[in-house]
Kinemage of the C-alpha trace (Angstrom):
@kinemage 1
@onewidth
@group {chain A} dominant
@subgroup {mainchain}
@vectorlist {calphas} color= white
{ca unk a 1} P -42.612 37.042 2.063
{ca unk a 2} L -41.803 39.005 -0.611
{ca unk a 3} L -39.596 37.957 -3.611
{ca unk a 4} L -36.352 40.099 -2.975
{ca unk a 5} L -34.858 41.734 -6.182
{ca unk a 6} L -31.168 40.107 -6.414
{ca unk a 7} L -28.520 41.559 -8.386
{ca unk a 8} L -27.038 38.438 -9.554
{ca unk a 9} L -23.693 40.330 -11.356
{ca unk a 10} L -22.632 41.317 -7.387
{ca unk a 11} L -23.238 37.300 -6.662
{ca unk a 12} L -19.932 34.983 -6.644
{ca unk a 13} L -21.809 32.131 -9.677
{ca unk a 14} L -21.485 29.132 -7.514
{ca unk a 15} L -23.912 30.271 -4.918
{ca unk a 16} L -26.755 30.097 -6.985
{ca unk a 17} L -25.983 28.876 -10.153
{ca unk a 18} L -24.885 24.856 -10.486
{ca unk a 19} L -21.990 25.174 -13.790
{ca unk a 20} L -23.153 22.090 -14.795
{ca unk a 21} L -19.123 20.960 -15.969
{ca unk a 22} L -17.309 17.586 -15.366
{ca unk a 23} L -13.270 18.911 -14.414
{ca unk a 24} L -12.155 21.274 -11.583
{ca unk a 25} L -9.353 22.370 -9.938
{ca unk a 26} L -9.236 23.521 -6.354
{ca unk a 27} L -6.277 25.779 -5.106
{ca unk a 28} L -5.462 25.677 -1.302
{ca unk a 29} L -3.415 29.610 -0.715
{ca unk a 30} L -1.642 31.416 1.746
{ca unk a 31} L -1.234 35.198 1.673
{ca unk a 32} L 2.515 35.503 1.435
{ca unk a 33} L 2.013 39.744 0.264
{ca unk a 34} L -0.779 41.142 1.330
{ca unk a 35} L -0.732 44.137 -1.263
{ca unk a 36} L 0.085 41.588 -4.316
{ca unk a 37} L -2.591 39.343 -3.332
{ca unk a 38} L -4.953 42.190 -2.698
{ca unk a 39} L -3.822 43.265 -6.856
{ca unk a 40} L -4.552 39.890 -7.915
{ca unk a 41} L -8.138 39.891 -6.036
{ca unk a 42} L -8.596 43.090 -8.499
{ca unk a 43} L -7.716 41.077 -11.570
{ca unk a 44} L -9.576 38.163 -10.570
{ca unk a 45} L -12.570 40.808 -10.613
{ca unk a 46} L -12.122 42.742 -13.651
{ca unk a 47} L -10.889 39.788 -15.699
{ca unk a 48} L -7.334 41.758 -16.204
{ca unk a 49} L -3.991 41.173 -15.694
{ca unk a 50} L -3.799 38.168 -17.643
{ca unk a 51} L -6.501 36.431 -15.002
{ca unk a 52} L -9.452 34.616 -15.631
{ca unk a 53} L -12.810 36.876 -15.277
{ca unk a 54} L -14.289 35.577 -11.501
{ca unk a 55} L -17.959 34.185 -12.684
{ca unk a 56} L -20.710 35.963 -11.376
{ca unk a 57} L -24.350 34.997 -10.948
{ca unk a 58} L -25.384 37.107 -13.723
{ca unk a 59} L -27.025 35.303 -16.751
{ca unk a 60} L -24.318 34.363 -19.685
{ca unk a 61} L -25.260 34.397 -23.122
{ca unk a 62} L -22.624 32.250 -24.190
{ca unk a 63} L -21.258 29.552 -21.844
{ca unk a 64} L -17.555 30.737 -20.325
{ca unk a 65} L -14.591 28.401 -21.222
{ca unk a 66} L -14.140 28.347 -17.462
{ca unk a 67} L -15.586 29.291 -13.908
{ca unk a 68} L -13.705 30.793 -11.101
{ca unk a 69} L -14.896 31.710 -7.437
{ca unk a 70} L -12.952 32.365 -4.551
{ca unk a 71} L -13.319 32.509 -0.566
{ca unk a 72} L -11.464 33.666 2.232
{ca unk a 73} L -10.714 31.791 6.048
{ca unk a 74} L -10.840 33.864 8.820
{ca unk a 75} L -7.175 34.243 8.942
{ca unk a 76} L -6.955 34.772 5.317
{ca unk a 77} L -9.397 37.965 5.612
{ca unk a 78} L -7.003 38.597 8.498
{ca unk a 79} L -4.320 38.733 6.253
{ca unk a 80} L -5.857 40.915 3.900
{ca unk a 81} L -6.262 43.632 6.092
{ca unk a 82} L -9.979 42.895 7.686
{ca unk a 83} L -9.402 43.545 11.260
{ca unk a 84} L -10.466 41.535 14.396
{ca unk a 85} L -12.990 43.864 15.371
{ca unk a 86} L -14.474 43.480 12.515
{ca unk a 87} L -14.201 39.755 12.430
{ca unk a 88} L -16.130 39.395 15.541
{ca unk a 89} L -19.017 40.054 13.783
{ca unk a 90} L -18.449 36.988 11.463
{ca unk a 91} L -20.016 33.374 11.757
{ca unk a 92} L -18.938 32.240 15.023
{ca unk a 93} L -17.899 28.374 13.384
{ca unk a 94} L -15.967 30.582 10.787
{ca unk a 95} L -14.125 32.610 13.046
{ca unk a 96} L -13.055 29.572 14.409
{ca unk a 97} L -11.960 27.373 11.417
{ca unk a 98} L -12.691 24.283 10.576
{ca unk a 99} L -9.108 22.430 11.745
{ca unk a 100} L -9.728 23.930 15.097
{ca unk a 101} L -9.993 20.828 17.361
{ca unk a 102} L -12.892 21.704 19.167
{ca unk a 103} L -14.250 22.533 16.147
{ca unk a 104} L -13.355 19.331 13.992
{ca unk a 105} L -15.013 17.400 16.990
{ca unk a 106} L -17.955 18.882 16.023
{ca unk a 107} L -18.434 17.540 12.726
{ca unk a 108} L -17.387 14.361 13.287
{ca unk a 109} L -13.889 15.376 11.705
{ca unk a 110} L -11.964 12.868 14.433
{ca unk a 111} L -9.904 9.844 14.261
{ca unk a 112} L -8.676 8.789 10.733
{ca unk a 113} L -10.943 11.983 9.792
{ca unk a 114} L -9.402 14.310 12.058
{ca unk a 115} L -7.171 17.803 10.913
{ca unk a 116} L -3.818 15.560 11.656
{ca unk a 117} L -4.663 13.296 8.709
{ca unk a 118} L -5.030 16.015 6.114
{ca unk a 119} L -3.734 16.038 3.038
{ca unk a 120} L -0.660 17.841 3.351
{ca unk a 121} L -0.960 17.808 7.198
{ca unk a 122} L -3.103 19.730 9.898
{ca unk a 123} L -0.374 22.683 8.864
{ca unk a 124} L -1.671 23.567 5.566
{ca unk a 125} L -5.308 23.614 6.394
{ca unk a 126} L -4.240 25.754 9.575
{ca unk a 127} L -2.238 28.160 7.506
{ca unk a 128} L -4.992 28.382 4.464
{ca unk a 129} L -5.936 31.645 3.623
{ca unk a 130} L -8.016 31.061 0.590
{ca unk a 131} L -9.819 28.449 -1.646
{ca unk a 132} L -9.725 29.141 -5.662
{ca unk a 133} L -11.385 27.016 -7.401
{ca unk a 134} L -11.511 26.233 -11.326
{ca unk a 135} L -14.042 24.531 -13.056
{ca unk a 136} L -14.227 23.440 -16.816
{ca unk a 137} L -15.964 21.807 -19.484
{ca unk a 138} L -14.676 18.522 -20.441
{ca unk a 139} L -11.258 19.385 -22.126
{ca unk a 140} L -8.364 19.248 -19.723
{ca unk a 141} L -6.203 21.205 -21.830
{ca unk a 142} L -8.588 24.024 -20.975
{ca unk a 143} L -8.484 23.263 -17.350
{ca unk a 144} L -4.440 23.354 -17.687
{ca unk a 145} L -4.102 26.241 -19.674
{ca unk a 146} L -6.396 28.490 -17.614
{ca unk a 147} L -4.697 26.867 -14.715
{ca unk a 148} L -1.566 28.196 -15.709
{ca unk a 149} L -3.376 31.976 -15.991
{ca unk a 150} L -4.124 31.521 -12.281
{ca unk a 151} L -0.940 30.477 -11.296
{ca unk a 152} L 0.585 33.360 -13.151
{ca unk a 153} L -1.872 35.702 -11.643
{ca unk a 154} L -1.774 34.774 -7.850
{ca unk a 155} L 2.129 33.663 -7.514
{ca unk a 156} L 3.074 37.345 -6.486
{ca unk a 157} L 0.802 37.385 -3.674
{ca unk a 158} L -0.073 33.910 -2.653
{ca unk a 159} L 1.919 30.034 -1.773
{ca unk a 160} L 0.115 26.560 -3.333
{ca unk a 161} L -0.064 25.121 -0.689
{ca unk a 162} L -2.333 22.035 -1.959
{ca unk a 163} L -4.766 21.318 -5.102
{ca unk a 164} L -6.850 19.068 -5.826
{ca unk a 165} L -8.661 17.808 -8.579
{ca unk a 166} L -11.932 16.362 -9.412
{ca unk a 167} L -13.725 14.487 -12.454
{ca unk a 168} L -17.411 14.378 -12.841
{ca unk a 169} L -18.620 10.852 -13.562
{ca unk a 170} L -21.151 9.153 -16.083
{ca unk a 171} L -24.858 10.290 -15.054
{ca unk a 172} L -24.011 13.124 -12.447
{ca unk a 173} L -23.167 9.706 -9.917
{ca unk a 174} L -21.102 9.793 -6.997
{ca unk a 175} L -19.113 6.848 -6.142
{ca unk a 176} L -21.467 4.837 -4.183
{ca unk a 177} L -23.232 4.829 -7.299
{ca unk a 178} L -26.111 7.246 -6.571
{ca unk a 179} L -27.543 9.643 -8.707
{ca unk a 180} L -26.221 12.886 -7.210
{ca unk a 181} L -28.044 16.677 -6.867
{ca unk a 182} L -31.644 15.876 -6.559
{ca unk a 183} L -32.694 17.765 -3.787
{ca unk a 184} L -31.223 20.796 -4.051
{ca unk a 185} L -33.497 23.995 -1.941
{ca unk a 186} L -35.033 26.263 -4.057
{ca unk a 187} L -33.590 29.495 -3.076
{ca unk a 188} L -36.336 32.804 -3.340
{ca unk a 189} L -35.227 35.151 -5.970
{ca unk a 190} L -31.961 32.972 -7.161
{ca unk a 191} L -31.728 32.368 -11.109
{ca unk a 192} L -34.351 30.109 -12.914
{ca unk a 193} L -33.105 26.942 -13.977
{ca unk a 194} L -32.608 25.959 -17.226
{ca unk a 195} L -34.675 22.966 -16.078
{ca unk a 196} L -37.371 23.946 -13.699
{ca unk a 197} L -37.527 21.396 -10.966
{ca unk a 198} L -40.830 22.038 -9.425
{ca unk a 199} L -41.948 20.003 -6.276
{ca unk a 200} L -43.888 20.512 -3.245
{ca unk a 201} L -41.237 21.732 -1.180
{ca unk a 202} L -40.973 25.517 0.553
{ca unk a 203} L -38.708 27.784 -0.734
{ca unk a 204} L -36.123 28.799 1.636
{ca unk a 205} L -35.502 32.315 2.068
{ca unk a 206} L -32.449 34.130 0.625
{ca unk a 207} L -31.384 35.309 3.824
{ca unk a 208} L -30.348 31.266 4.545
{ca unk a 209} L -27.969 31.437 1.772
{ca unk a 210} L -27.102 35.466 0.853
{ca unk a 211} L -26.175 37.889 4.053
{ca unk a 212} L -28.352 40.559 3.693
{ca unk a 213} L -31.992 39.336 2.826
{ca unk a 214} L -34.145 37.743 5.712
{ca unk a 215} L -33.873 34.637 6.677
{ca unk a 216} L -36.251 31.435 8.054
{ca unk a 217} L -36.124 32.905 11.030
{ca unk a 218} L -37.163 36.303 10.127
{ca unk a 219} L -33.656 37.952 10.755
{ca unk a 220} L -31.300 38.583 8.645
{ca unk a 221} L -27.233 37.337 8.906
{ca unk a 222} L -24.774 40.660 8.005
{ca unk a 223} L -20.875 41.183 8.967
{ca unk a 224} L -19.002 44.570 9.339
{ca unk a 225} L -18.189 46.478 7.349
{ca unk a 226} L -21.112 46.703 4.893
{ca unk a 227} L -19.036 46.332 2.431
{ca unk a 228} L -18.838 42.548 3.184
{ca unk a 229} L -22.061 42.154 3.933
{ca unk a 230} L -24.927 42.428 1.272
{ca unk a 231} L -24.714 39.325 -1.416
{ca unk a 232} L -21.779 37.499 0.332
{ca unk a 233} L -22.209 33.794 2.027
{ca unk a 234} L -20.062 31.393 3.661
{ca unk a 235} L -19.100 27.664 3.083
{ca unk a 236} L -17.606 24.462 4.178
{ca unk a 237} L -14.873 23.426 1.890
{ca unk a 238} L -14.741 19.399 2.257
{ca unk a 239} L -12.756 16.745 0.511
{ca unk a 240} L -14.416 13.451 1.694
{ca unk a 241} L -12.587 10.269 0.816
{ca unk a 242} L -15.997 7.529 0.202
{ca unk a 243} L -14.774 3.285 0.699
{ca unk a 244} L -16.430 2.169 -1.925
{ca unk a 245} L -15.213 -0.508 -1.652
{ca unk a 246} L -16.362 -1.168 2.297
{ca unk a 247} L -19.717 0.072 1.442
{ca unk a 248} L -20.247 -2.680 -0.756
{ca unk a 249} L -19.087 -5.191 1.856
{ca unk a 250} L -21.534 -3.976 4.339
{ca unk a 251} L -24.400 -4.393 1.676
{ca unk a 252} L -23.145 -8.007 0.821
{ca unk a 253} L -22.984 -8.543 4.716
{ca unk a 254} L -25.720 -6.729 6.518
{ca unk a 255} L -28.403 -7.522 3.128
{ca unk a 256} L -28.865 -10.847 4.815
{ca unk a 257} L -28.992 -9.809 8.421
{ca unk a 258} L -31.506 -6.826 7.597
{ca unk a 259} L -33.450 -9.891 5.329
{ca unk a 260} L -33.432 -7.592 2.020
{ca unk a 261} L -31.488 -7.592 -0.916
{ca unk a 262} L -28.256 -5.691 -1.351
{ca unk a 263} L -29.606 -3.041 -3.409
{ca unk a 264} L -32.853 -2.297 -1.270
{ca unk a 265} L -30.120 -1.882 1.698
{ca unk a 266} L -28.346 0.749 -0.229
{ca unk a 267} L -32.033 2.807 -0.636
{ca unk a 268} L -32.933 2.232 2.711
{ca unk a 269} L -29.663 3.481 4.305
{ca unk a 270} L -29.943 6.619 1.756
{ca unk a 271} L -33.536 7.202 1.369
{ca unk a 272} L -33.376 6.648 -2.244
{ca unk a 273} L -32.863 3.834 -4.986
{ca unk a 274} L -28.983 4.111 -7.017
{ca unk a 275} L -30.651 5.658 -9.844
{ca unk a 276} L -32.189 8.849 -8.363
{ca unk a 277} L -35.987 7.441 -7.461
{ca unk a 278} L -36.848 7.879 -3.306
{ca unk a 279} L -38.371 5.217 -1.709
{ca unk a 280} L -41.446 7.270 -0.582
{ca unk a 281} L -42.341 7.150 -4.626
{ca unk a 282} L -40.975 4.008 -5.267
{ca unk a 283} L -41.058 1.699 -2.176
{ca unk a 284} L -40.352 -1.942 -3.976
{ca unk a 285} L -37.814 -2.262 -6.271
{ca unk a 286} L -35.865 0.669 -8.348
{ca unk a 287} L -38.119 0.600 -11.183
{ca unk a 288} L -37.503 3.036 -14.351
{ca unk a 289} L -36.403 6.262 -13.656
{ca unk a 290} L -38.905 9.035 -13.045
{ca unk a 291} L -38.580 12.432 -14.425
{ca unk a 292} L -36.849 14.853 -13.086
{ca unk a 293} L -39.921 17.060 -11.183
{ca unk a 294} L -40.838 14.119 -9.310
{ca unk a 295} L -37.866 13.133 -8.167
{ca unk a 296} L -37.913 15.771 -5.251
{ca unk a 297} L -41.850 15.631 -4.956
{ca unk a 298} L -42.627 14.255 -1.716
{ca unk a 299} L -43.132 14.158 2.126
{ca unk a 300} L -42.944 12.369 5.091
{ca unk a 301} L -46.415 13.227 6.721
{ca unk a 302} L -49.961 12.917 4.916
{ca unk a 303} L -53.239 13.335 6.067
{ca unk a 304} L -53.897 10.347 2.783
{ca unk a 305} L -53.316 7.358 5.084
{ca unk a 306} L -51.807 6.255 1.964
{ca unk a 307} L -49.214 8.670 1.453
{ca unk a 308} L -48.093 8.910 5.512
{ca unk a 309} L -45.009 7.609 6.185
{ca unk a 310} L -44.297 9.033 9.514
{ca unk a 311} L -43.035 5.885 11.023
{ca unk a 312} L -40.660 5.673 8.593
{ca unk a 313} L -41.613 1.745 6.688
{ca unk a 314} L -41.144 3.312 3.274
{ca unk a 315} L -37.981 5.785 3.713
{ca unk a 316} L -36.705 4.985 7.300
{ca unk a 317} L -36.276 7.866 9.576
{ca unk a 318} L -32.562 6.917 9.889
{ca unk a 319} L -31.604 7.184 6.071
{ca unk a 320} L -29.538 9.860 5.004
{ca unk a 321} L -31.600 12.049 3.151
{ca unk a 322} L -34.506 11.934 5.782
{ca unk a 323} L -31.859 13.025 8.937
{ca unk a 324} L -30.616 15.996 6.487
{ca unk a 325} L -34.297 17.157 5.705
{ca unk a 326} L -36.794 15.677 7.739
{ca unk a 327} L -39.545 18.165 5.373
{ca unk a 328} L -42.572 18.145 6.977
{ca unk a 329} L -41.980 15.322 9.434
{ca unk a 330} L -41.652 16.352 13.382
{ca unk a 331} L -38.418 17.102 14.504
{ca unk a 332} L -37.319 19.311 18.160
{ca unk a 333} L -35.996 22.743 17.508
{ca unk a 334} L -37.263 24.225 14.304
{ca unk a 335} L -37.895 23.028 10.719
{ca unk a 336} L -35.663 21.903 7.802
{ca unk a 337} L -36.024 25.045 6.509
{ca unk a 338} L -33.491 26.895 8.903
{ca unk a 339} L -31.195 24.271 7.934
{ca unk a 340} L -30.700 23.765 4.324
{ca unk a 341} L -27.707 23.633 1.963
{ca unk a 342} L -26.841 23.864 -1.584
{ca unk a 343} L -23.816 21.502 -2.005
{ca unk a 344} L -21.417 22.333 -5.234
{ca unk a 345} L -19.102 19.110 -5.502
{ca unk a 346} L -17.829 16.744 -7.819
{ca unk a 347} L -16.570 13.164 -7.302
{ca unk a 348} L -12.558 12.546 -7.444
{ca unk a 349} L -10.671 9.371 -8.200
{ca unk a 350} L -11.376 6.990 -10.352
{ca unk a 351} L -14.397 4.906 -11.491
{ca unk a 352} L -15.283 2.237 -9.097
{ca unk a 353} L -15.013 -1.588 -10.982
{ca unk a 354} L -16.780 -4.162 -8.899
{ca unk a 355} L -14.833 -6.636 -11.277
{ca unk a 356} L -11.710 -5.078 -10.206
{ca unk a 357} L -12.427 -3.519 -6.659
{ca unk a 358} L -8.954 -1.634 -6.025
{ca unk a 359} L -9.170 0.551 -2.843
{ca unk a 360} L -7.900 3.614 -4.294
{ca unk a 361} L -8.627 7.134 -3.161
{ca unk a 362} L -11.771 8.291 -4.304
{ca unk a 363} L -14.480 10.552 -3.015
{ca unk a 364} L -16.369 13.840 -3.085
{ca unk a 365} L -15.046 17.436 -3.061
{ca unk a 366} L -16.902 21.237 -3.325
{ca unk a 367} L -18.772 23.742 -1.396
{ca unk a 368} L -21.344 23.250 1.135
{ca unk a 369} L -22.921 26.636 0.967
{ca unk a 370} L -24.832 28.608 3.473
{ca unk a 371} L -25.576 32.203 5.137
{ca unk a 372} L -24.683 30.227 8.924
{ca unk a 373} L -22.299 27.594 9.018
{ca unk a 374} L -22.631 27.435 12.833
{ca unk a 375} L -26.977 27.170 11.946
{ca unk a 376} L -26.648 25.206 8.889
{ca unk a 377} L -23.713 23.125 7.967
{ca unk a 378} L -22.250 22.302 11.448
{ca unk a 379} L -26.038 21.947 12.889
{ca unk a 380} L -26.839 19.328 10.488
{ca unk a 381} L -22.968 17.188 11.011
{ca unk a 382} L -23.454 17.361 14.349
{ca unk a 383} L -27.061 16.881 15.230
{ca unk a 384} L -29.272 15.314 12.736
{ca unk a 385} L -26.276 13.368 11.407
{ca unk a 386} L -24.722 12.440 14.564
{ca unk a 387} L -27.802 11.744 16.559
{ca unk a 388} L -30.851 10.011 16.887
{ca unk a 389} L -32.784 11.865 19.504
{ca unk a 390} L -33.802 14.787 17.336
{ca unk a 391} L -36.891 13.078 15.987
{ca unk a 392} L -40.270 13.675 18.041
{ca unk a 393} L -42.915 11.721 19.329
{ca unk a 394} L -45.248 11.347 16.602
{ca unk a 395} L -47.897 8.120 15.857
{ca unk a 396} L -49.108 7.426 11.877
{ca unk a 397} L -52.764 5.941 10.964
{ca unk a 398} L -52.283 2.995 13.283
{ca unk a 399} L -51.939 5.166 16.314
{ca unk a 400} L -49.664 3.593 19.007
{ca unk a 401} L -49.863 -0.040 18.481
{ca unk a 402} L -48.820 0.320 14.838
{ca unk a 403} L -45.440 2.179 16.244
{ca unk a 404} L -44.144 5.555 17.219
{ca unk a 405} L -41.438 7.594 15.284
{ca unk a 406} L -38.969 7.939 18.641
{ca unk a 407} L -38.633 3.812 18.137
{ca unk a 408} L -37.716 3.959 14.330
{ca unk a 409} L -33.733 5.138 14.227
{ca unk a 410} L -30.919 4.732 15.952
{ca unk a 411} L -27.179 5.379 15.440
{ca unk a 412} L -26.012 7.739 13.207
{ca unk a 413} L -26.274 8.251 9.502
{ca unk a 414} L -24.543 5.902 7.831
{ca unk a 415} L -22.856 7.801 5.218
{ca unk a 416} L -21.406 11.172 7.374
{ca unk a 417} L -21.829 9.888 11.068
{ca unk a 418} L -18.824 8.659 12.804
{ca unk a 419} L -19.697 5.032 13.096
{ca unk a 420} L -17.649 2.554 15.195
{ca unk a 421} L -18.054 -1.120 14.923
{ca unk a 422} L -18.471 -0.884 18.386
{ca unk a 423} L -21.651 0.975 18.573
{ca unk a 424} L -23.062 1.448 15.188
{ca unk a 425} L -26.818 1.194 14.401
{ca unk a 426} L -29.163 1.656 11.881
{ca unk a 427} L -32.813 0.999 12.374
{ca unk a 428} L -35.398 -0.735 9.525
{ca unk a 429} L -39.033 0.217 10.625
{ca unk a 430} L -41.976 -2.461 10.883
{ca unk a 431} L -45.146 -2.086 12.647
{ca unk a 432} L -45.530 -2.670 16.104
{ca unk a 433} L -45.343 -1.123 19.282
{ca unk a 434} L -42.634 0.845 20.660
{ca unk a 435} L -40.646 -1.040 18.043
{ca unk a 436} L -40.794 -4.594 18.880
{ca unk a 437} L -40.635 -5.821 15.178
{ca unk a 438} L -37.737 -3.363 14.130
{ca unk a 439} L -34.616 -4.666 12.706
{ca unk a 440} L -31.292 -3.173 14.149
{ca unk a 441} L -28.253 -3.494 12.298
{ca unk a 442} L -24.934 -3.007 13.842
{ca unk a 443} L -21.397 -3.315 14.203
{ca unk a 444} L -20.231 -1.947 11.041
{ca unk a 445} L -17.424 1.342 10.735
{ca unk a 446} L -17.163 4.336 8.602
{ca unk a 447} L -17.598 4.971 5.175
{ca unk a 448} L -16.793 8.567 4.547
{ca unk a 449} L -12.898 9.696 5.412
{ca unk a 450} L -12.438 13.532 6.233
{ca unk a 451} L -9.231 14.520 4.078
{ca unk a 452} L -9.319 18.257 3.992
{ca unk a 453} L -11.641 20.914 5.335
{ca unk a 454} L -12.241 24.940 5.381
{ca unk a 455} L -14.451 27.283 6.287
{ca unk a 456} L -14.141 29.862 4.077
{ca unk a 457} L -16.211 33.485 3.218
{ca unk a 458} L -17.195 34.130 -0.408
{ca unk a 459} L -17.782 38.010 -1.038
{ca unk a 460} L -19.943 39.668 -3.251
{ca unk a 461} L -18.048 41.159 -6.336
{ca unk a 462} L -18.402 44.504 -3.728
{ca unk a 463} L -16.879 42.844 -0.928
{ca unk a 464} L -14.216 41.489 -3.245
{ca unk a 465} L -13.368 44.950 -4.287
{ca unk a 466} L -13.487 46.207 -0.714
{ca unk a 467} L -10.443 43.454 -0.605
{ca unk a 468} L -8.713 44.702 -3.242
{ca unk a 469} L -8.810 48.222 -2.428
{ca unk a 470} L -7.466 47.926 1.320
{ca unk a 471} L -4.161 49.415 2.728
């Protein structure tokens, strides 16, 4: 497939570029005037009215003082004038919203997670029309002062209904204390990075993350009008509370049950060692750091004996970076390729102190980005993260009697499945047939709280103007 010619200045930045900053600010609006919010979507694109310039894809000589980037709901486009003919043609899990309850079931988003436990209530996130977010450097005077340019700029035409801050933290971590933003897909035709990351892994078509271009499945994902279409993509807005605190309990209690230390719990449950290194490269202990390209280098499956891992003894086939891309290993349905995302989010709340282990609100919040949020973001909650009967049949150098991949997980990922004491799992592979020498633990609860959650639409600069220019 050819590499398609992009023209990154009609790309919102955040699709394809990673800003690389450590403070944002995330604005939850509703249209309150159409024709003043429409005038501010103008500004926001021409940098005028007092507004910060919206940050394209387009390659910066100079580093901005801030970012901005903007997205729509489907009641928010609604509001702006698109009509509901022409919102038919949108992404089916967008049209619907993401506080819809049939729609919240699907990701897990129930319980404590559900839409009635949002922050500022299931109301807000129902009547959310759009999500602006800031992001800065590390001054936040900067992030205040072009805060106050926004708020200036978007009052006329748009409520507050909610923001939300965030605050990178030492070592791009989150706060379970893993090294964050490894495995990000290498998108055909997006941006070089400014530190090539190359690994053996297949680029994923643009189409997957840009409407407009063809995607893994050789089509291609467009809206009506046109306008909309070419360069625009979609996301799922998330702010995900993380119990730090509880996770470390359940390493200090299930290390001793699973017979492995604490710390080769927490790599086995994710797939990868606290400070960035995955267990298929570095099986034993966490060992020094390895550089950057390597970190993403690896597969599941080998045809080097040596290498295999498709039962799942190095990285088990339960951890949580294995269930959201399996890579080359056999899974029903098509490949991780028709499923990838590029996540843009930054941790919240402060610091985690195992000296002083306060249970205060603390977590993860950004973009997961993608041209299908029914095909990509809501496949992967609900499936590979929810179930355990998407892996296939499928034997490694020891044939049958050394195991079978079908016997080697269970439950739901540990981090972003809905686990309930009373029938939680996760599976540690040995050798053996149909899994006689596995380890099962179980019995422990969640670890990641659903606070807020939107599906939202990010236009192309042309789609933005489209916006602005509609009666």
């Amino acid at each position: 497939m050819a590499t398609p010619d992009i023209d990154y200045a009609d790309v919102q930045g955040t699709i394809l570029r990673g800003y690389r900053v450590d403070l944002a600010r995330h604005f939850i609006l509703q249209v309150t005037d159409a024709a003043a919010a429409r005038a501010f979507i103008g500004h926001l694109v021409g940098g005028s009215g007092g507004v910060p310039k919206l940050t394209t894809a387009a390659r910066w000589t100079e580093k901005p003082a801030c970012f901005v980037n903007v997205g729509f709901t489907a009641a928010g486009l609604a509001a702006l004038g698109v009509t509901q003919q022409q919102l038919a043609s949108f992404d089916p899990a967008f049209q619907a919203g993401a506080a819809d309850p049939a729609s919240a079931a699907d990701v897990g988003d129930t319980g404590d997670s559900g839409p009635s436990n949002w922050l500022g209530g299931v109301e807000t996130w129902q009547n959310a029309h759009a999500v602006l977010s800031l992001w800065v450097h590390k001054d936040p005077a900067v992030l205040d002062a072009q805060t106050e340019r926004l708020r200036a700029g978007f009052a006329a035409g748009f409520k507050e209904l909610l923001s939300h801050d965030a605050s990178a933290l030492p070592d791009n971590q989150v706060h379970f204390g893993y090294r964050d933003s490894i495995a990000q897909p290498t998108v055909q035709g997006a941006p070089e990075r400014k530190r090539p990351d190359p690994d053996d892994q297949p680029e994923v078509p643009t189409g997957e993350f840009l409407l407009g271009y063809p995607n893994a499945s050789g089509g291609t994902y467009s809206v009506q009008p046109d306008a909309l279409s070419m360069n625009s993509s979609y996301a799922a807005f998330r702010i995900l509370d993380q119990d730090v605190v509880g996770f470390e309990q359940f390493l200090q209690t299930y290390a001793p049950k699973a017979g492995i230390d604490p710390e080769m719990l927490a790599a086995k449950v994710c797939g990868r060692w606290r400070n960035g290194n995955p267990l298929e490269l570095v099986p034993d202990a966490p060992a020094e750091c390895l550089p950057v390209h390597q970190l993403n280098n690896f597969t599941y499956v080998d045809s080097d004996p040596a290498k295999d891992d498709t039962l799942g003894l190095r990285c088990p086939i339960g951890s949580h970076i294995r269930r959201n891309n399996p890579r080359n290993a056999a899974v029903v349905g098509t490949d991780s390729t028709h499923h990838r995302i590029v996540r843009r989010a930054i941790p919240y709340g402060p610091a985690y102190d195992p000296q002083k282990p306060v249970d205060t609100p603390r977590g993860l919040i950004g973009y997961f980005i993608n041209g299908s949020i029914s095909n990509q973001f809501v496949f992967l909650q609900s499936q590979w993260d929810q179930l355990s009967d998407f892996v296939k049949a499928a034997t490694g150098p020891g044939g049958t009697d050394a195991g079978n991949a079908v016997f080697n997980i269970s439950g739901e990922d540990v981090f972003l499945g809905v686990n309930d004491p009373s029938g939680s799992s996760f599976t540690l592979p040995a050798l053996g047939k149909g899994g006689k020498n596995n380890k099962t633990i179980s019995g422990f609860g969640r670890m990641i709280t659903t606070r807020g959650s939107a599906y939202v639409f990010l236009p192309s600069v042309t789609g933005l103007r489209y916006l602005a220019a509609l009666t």
